[in-house]
NUNUNU-109353 format. One record per residue (C-alpha): chain; x, z, y. Coordinates in pm, 1 decimal. Each point is the difference from the previous one (the first is absolute). Layout:
- mol  u  w  v
- A  X  Z  Y
...
//
This chain:
- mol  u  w  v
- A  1644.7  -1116.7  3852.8
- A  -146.6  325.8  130.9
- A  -355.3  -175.0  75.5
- A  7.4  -117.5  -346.8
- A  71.7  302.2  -174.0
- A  -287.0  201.2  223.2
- A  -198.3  -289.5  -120.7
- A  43.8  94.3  -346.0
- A  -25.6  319.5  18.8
- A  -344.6  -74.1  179.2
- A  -93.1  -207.9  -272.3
- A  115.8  259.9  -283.3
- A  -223.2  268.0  161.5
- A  -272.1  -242.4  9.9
- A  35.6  -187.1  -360.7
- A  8.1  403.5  -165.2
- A  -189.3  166.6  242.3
- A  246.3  308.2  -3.3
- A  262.9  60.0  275.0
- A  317.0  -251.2  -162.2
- A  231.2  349.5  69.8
- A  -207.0  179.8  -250.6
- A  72.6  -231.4  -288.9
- A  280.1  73.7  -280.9
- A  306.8  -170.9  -13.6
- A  80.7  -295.0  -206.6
- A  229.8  256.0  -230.2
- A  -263.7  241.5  -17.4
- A  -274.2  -240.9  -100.9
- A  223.5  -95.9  -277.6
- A  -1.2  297.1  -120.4
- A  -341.2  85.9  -1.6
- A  -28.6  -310.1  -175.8
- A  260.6  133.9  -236.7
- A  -114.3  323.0  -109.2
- A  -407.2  -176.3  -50.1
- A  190.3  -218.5  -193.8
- A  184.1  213.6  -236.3
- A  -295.4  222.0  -25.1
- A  -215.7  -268.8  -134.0
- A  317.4  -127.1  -243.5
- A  18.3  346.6  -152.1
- A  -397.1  16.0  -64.6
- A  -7.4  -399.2  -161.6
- A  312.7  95.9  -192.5
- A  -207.7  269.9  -118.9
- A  -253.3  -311.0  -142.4
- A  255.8  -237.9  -70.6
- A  184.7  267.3  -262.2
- A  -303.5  112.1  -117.6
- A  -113.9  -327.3  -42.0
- A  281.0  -193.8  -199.5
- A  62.6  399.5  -174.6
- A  -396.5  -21.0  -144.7
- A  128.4  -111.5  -341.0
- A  249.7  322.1  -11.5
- A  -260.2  219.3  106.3
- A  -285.0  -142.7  -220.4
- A  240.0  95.4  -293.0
- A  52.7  368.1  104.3
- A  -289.5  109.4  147.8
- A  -248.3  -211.0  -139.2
- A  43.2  -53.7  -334.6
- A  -241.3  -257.5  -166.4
- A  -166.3  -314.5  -48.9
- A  -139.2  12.9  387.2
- A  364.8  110.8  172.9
- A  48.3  -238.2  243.0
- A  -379.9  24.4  85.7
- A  10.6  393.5  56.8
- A  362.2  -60.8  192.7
- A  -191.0  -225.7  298.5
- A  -324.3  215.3  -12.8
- A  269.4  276.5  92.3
- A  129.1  -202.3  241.6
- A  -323.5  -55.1  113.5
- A  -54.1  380.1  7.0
- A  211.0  55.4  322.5
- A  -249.8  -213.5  219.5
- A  -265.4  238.4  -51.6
- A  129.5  213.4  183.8
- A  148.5  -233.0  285.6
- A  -315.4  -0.3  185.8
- A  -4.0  384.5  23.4
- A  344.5  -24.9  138.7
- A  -104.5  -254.2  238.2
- A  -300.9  244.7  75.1
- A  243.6  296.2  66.2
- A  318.9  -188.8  137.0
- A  -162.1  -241.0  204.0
- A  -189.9  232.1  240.7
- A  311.1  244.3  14.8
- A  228.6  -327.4  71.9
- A  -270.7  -50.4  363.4
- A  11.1  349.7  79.8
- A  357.8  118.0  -20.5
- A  188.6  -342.9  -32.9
- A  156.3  -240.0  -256.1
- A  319.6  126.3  20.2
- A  -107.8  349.8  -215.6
- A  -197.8  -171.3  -246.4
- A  222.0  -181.5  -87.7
- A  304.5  164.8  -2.0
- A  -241.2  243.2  -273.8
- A  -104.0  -302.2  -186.3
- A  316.8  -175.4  -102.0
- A  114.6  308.1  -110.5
- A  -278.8  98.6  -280.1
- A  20.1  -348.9  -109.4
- A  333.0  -74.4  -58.8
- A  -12.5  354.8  -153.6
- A  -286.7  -79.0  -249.0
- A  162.8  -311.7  -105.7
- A  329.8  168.3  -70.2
- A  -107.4  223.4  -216.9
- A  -192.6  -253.0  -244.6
- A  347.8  -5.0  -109.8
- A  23.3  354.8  -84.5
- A  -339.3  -3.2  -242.1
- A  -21.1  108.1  -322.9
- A  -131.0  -272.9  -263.0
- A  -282.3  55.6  -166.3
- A  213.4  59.2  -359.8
- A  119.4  285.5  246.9
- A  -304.7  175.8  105.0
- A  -288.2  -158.7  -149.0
- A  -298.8  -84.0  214.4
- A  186.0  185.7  331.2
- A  214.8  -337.6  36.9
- A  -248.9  -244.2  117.1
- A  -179.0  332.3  193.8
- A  268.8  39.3  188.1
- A  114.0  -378.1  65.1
- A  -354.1  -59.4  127.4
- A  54.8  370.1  219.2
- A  293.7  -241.5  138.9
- A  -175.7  -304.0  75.7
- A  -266.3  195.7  158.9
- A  250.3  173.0  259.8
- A  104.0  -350.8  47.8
- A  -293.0  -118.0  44.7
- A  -124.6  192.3  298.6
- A  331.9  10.6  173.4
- A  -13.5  -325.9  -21.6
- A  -343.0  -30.2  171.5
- A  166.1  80.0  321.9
- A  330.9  -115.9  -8.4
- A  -121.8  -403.7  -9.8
- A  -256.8  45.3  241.6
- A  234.0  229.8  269.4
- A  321.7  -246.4  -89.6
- A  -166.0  -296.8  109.5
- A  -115.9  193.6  290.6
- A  298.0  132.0  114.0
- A  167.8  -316.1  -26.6
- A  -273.9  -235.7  205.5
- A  -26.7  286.2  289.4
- A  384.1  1.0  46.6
- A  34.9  -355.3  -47.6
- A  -1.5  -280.7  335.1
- A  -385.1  -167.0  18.1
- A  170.3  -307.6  -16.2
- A  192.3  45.6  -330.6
- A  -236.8  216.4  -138.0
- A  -31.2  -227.9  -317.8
- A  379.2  -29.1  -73.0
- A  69.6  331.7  28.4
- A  -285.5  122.6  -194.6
- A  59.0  -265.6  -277.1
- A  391.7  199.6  -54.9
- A  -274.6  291.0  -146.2
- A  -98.3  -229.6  -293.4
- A  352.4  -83.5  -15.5
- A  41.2  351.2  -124.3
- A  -269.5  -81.5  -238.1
- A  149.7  -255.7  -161.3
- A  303.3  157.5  39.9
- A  -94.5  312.2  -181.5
- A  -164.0  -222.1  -276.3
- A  318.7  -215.2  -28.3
- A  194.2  319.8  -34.8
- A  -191.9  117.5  -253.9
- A  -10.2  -320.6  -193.1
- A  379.2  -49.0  70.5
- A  101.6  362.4  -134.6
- A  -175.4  24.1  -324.7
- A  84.9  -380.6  -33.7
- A  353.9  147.7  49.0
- A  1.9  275.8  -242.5
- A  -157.1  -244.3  -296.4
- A  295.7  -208.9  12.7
- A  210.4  257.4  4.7
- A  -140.9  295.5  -253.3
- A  -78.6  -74.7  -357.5
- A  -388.1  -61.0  -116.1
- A  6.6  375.7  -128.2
- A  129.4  161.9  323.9
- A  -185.0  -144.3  243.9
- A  -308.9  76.7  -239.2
- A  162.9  346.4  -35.2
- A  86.7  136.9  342.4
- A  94.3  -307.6  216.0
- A  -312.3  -50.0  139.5
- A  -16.1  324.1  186.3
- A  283.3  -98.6  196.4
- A  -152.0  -237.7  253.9
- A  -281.4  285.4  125.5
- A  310.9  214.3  114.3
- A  69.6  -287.0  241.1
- A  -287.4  112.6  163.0
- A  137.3  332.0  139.3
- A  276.4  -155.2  196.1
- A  -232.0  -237.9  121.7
- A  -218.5  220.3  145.1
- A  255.8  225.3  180.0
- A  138.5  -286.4  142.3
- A  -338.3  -96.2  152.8
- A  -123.0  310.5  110.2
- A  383.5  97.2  179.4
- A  -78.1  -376.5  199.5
- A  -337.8  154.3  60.2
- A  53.5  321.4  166.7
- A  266.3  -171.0  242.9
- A  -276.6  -166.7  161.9
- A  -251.9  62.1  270.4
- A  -333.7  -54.9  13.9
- A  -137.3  -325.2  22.9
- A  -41.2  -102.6  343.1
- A  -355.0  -56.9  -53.9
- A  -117.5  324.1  -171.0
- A  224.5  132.9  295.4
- A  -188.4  -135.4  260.8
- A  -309.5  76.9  -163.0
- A  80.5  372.7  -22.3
- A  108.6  27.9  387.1
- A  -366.2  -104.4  104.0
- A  -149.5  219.4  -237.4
- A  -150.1  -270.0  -172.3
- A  129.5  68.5  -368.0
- A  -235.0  109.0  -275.3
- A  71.3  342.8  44.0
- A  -150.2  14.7  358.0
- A  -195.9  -274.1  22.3
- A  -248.2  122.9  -311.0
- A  15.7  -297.0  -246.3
- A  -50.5  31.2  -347.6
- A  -85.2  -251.3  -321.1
- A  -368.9  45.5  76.7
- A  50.9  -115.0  342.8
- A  228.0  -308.0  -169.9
- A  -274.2  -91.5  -227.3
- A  -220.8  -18.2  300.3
- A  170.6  -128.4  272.7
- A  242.9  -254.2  -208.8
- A  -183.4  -91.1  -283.5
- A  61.3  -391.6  38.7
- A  339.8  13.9  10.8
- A  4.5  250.1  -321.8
- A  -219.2  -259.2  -159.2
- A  217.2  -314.6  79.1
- A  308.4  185.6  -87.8
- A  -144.9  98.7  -348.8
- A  -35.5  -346.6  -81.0
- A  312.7  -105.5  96.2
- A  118.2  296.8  -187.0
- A  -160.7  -78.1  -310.4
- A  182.1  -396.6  26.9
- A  323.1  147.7  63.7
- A  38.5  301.3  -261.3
- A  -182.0  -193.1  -291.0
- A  291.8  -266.4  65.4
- A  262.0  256.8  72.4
- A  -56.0  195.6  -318.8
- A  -47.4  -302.3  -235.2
- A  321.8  -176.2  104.5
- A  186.5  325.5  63.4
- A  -85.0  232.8  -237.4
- A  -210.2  -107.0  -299.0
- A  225.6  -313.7  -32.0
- A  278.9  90.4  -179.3
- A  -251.0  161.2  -276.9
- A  -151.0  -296.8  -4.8
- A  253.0  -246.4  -56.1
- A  119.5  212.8  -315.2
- A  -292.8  101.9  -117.8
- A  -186.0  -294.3  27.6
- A  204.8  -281.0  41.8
- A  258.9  149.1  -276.7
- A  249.9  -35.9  257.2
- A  348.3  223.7  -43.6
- A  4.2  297.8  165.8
- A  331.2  -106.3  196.2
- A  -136.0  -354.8  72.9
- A  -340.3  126.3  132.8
- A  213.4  208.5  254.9
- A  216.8  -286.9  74.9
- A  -308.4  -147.6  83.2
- A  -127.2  276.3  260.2
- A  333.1  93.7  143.4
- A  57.6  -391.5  103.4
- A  -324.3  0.9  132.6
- A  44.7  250.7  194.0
- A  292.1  -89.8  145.0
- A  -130.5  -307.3  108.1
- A  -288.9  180.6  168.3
- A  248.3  250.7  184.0
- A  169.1  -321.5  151.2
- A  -333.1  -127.2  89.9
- A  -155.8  281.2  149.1
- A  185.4  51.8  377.6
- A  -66.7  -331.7  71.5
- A  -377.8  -5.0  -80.9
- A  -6.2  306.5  202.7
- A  161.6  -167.9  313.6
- A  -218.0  -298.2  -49.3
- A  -303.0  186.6  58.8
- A  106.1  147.4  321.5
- A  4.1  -379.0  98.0
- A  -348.2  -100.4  -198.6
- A  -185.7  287.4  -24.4
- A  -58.9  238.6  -292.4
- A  -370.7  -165.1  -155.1
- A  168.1  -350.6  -24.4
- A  239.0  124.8  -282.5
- A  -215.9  190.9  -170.5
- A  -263.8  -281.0  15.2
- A  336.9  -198.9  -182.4
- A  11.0  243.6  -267.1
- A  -368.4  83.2  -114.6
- A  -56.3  -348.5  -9.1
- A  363.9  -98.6  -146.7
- A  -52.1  278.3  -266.6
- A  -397.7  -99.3  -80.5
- A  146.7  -359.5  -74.0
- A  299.6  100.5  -203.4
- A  -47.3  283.6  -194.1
- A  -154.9  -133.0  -278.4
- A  262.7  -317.7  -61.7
- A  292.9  222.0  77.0
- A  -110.9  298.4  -277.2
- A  -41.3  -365.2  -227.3
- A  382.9  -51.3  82.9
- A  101.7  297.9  -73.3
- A  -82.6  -26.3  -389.5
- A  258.2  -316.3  -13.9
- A  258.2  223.5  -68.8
- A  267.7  174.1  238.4
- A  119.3  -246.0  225.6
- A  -360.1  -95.5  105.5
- A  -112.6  348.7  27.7
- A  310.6  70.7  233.9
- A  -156.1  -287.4  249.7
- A  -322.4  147.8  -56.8
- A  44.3  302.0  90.6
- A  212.2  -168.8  309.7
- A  -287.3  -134.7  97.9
- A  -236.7  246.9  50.5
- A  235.9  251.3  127.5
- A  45.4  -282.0  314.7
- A  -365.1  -61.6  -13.8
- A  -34.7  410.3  77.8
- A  216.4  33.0  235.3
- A  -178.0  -82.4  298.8
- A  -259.0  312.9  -84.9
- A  329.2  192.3  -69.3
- A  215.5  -63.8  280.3
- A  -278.7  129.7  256.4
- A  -148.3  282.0  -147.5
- A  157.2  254.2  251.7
- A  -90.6  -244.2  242.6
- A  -324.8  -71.8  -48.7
- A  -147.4  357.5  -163.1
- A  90.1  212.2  306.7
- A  -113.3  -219.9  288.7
- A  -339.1  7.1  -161.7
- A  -35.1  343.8  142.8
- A  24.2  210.8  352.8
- A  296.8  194.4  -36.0
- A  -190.2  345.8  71.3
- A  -160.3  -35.6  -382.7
- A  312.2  -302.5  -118.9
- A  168.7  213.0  -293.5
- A  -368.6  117.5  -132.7
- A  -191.1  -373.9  -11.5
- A  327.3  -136.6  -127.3
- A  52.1  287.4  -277.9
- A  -352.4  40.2  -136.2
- A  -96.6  -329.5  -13.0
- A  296.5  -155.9  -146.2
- A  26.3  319.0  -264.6
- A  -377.3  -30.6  -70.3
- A  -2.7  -378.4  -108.5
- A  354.8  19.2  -125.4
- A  -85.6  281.6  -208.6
- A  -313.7  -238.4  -154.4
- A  144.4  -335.1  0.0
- A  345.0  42.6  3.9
- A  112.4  292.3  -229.9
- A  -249.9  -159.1  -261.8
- A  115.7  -340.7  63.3
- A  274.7  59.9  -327.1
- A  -243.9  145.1  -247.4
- A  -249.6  -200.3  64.5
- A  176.4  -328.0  -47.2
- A  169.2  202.7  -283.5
- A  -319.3  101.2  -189.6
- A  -187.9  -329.4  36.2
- A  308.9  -256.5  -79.0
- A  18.8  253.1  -355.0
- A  -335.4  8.0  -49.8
- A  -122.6  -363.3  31.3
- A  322.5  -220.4  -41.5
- A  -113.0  -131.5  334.8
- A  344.7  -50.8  169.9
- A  -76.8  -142.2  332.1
- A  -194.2  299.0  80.6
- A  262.0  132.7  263.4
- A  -32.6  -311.8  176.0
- A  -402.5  4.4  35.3
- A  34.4  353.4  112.4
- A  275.6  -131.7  262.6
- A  -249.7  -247.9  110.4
- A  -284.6  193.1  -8.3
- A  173.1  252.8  229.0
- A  128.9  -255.0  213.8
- A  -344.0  -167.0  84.3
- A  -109.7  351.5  136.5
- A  271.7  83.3  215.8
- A  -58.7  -390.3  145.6
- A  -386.7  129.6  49.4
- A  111.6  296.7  201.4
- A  325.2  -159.9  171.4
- A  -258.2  -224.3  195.5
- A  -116.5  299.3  163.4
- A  345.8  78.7  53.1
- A  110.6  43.1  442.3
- A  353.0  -105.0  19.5
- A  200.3  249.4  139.9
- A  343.2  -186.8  -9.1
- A  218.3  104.4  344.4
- A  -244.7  228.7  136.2
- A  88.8  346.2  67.7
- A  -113.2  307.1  -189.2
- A  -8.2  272.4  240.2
- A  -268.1  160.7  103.5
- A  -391.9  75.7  -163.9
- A  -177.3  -343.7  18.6
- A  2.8  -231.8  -310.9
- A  350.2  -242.1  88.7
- A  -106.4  -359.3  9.8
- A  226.7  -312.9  60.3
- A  -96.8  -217.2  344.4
- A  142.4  -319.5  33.5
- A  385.1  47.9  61.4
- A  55.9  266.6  -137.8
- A  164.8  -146.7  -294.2
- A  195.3  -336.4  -35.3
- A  357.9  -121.3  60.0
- A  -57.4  38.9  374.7
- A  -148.1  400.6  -43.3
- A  305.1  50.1  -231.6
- A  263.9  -168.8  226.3
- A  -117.8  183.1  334.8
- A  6.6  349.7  -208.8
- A  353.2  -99.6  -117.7
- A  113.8  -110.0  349.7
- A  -139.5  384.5  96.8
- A  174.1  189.1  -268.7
- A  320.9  -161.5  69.0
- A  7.5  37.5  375.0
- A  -38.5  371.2  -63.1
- A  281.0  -11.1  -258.0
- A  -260.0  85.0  -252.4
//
């Protein structure tokens, strides 16, 4: 029994290429995993009220023919900004660690989004309401440009090489999560508060979930150390701080991988966005859907997708990140179109819809905080993640709402969401052929990870899992 445990503990050090002593404990992997988790919940509950609140807000603080319009252009307001905060959090997350950042991040978004609640209505103020609403959105914006990029981070560099995909898939867990929440509360709060309230002053209440949220996350946060990675990293001098890296160095030195992750990026966020954020506007603006059925709609959706979602993630520790995404671009170029045909059939058949493409995205979603980090060295990992991801996000995704929004009312054309979906899609399948699978290979260190054969598969995860155990981890 002894020889076998050495044996594994050989074959841990090998499989991760860091001493198997130096690696965190089952319980505190969990919660690592826990407090990237609730981080990202708080920041897509954030969305998800915003989102399913757009009709409230049009009426208060945009006042018009064009409300709902000038509501997602706001929303699209805050991703300006997120590639400046990838530009200023990113950097600081490789020079002093991910912990800081985004213990500091959490906390000015869940901040910004609590006090939506407290705004005065344009009635109120005048032309200060929407000012200060889009003041909001912008400090959410750039907090947010670090606290997705270090979150997913944080969570792949503490989590085993092995299980790297369903651990990091829990993240968008808290994405749906948040987004469920969201949906779930002001869902809530309809059934329970007359027309007039909620119009009146019930809508605020679901933005003042968003403090609690956020202390919770951030008190998980500073109970933790360092990720092991950044850690190791920082003991051989080798983080940004010493080692001299900065974005015109990334550019240089890592401009494939910025260029296949952009595509990707541009797949995943023109999905995300349509499905999870413009579609509730959609299906009662549009379709003439009731505002409680078209969140029915969503919030089963979602929950479908949440139940989904670990189990795509442990699947492609076994297969390998590119073959799921190659099942979604392709699964989402084929189906958009019929499934936005569905949706017009009336609620039941827009409930499957919807079903369907959620599943159909969850493959991209599920491996996000897989994927995205391993594409970079871990000496510039938070930076290439942040700025690139903020950068195309801020284009693709952030628009993605009033886009579809502006075109649907201005041409009738309602199948447009689903040839932007597809359209989207077919690029990220351009750049995902260009795509090195990193499943089960280890991300310390400063060279580019790569997978070799073995490192991922039932037999890579059963050794690790024979190593953790022996060592009671």
């Amino acid at each position: 029994m002894t020889d076998q445990v050495t044996a594994d503990r050989e074959s841990a050090t090998t499989a991760t290429g860091t001493a198997f002593e130096d690696l965190p404990s089952r319980s505190v992997i969990k919660h690592a995993v826990a407090a990237s988790a609730l981080g990202n919940a708080t920041e897509w509950y954030d969305y998800g009220v915003y989102a399913v609140t757009a009709t409230y807000i049009g009426t208060h603080f945009f006042p018009g023919e064009h409300a709902a319009l000038l509501t997602l252009a706001t929303l699209a307001v805050s991703f300006v900004v997120r590639p400046l905060g990838g530009f200023f959090w990113g950097p600081l997350g490789d020079r002093v660690g991910r912990k800081r950042v985004l213990s500091l991040t959490i906390l000015l978004m869940a901040g910004a989004t609590f006090c939506i609640g407290l705004l005065p209505t344009t009635d109120t103020i005048g032309v200060g309401a929407p000012l200060l609403l889009i003041l909001l959105r912008l400090i959410q914006g750039f907090s947010t440009g670090g606290e997705y990029g270090g979150a997913a981070t944080f969570m792949a560099e503490y989590a085993p090489d092995k299980r790297r995909g369903l651990y990091g898939s829990f993240l968008e867990f808290g994405t749906l999560g948040g987004m469920a929440l969201g949906t779930g509360v002001v869902l809530i709060l309809q059934g329970v508060l007359s027309a007039g309230a909620m119009d009146s002053w019930g809508w605020r209440l679901p933005f003042f979930l968003a403090g609690p949220l956020g202390l919770i996350g951030m008190y998980l946060r500073t109970r933790l150390d360092e990720t092991p990675v950044f850690q190791d990293l920082d003991d051989a001098g080798e983080s940004q701080d010493s080692a001299g890296h900065g974005l015109i160095d990334l550019v240089r030195d890592y401009w494939r991988q910025i260029l296949v992750m952009a595509g990707m990026v541009i797949a995943l966020n023109v999905a995300n966005y349509t499905l999870l954020t413009y579609m509730p506007t959609y299906l009662e603006h549009q379709i003439g859907m009731g505002s409680s059925q078209s969140l029915i709609v969503i919030l089963v959706g979602e929950l479908v997708m949440m139940a989904v979602i670990p189990f795509s993630g442990y699947l492609s520790d076994f297969v390998g990140r590119k073959k799921l995404w190659w099942v979604s671009t392709i699964g989402l170029v084929v189906f958009a179109y019929p499934m936005f045909r569905l949706m017009g059939q009336g609620f039941g058949a827009a409930m499957l819809a919807f079903a369907i493409l959620g599943l159909l995205y969850i493959p991209q979603l599920s491996t996000i905080s897989a994927t995205f980090p391993a594409m970079f060295p871990a000496h510039v990992r938070f930076t290439g993640f942040a700025v690139t991801y903020n950068v195309f996000t801020a284009i693709f995704g952030g628009t993605a709402a009033a886009v579809n929004e502006g075109i649907v009312s201005s041409t009738g054309f309602l199948e447009f969401p689903a040839v932007y979906m597809m359209a989207a899609c077919l690029i990220g399948a351009i750049c995902l052929a260009f795509l090195k699978e990193t499943a089960g290979t280890s991300l310390h260190g400063t060279e580019v990870p790569e997978s070799v054969p073995g490192d991922f598969g039932g037999d890579a995860v059963r050794e690790e899992t024979r190593a953790l155990e022996a060592c009671g981890r």
